[in-house]
C-alpha positions in Angstrom: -102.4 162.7 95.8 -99.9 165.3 94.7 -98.8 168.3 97.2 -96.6 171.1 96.6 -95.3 172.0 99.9 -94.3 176.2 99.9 -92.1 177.0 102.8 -88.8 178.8 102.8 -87.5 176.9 105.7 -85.6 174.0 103.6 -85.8 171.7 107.0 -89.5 172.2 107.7 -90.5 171.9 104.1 -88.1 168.8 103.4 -89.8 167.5 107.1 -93.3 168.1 105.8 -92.2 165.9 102.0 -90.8 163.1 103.8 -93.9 163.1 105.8 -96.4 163.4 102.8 -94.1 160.4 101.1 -94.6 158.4 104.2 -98.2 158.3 103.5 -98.1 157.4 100.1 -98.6 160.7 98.2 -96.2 162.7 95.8 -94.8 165.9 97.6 -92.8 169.2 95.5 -91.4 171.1 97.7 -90.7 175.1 96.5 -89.3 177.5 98.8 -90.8 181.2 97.5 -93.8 181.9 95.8 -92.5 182.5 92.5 -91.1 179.4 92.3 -94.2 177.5 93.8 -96.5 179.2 91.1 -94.6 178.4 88.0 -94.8 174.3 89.6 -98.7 175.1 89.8 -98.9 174.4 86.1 -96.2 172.1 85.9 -96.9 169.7 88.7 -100.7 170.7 89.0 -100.6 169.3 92.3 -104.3 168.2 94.3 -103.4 170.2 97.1 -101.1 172.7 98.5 -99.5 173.4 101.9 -98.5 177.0 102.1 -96.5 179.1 104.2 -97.6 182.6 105.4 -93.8 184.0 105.5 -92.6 183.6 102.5 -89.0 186.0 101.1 -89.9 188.1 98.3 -94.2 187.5 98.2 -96.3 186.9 101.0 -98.1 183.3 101.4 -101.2 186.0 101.2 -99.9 186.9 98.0 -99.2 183.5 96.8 -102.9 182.4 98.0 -104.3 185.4 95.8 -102.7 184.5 93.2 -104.3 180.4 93.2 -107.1 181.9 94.0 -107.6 183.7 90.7 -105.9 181.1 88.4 -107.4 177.7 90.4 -110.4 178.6 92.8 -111.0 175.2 93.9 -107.0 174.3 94.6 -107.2 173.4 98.2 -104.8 175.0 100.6 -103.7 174.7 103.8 -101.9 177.6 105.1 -98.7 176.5 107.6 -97.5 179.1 109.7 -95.2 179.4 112.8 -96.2 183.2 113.0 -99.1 184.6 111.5 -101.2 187.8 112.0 -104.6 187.2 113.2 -105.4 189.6 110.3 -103.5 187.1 107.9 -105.3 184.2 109.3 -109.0 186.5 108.8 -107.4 186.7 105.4 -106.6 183.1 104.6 -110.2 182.6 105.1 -111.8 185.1 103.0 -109.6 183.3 100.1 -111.1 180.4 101.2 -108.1 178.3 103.1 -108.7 174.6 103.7 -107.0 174.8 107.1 -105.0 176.8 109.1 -102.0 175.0 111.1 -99.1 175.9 113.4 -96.0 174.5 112.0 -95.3 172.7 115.3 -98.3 170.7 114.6 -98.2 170.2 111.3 -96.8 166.9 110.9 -98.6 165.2 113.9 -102.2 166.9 112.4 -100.8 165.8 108.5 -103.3 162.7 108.1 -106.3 164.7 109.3 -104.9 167.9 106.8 -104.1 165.4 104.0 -108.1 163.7 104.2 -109.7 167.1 104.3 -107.3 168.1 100.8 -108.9 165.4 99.4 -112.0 166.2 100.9 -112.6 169.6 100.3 -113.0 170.3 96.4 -113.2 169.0 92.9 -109.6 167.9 91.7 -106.9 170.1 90.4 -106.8 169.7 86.3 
């Protein structure tokens, strides 16, 4: 699979890639939303793991903004901080999974099957 990995923390996000690698998959790593929509065409990666605090546009925002261009993209949403009202909102846009970044790389096998899981392919 292919995974664009959105956090603005360069370790946790260069972490998260090595881990993806490990298990045989491509990752792209973009550290604001901007950046990680423009790779959504470019990469058209099978999944996405997504920050909530992101500089400059919200993971929220980023999240609406896949939603409308690629409903089915799967995504889960990382976070080290979130709102309970960000979380309630990550699952109205229809989130894959929500994990804490401490946990993120020792739940990544079970968040990587249920990408691949979840919907039809990106195209």
């Amino acid at each position: 699979m292919k995974i664009l990995i959105v956090d603005d923390e360069i370790e946790v996000a260069s972490l998260l890639a090595r881990a993806v690698e490990s298990q045989g998959h491509q990752a792209t790593v973009a550290h604001d939303g901007e950046l990680a929509l423009a790779l959504l065409t470019h990469f058209s990666p099978d999944g996405v793991f997504l920050d909530v605090r992101l500089p400059e546009m919200s993971g929220i925002d980023v999240l609406r903004r896949i939603r409308a261009l690629y409903p089915e993209l799967p995504v889960v949403l990382i976070t080290g901080h979130a709102l309970p009202s960000e979380i309630d909102e990550a699952r109205r846009l229809n989130v894959t999974d929500v994990i804490e970044k401490l946990h993120v790389v020792k739940h990544l096998s079970e968040a990587l099957g249920r990408l691949k899981g979840s919907t039809l392919p990106f195209v």
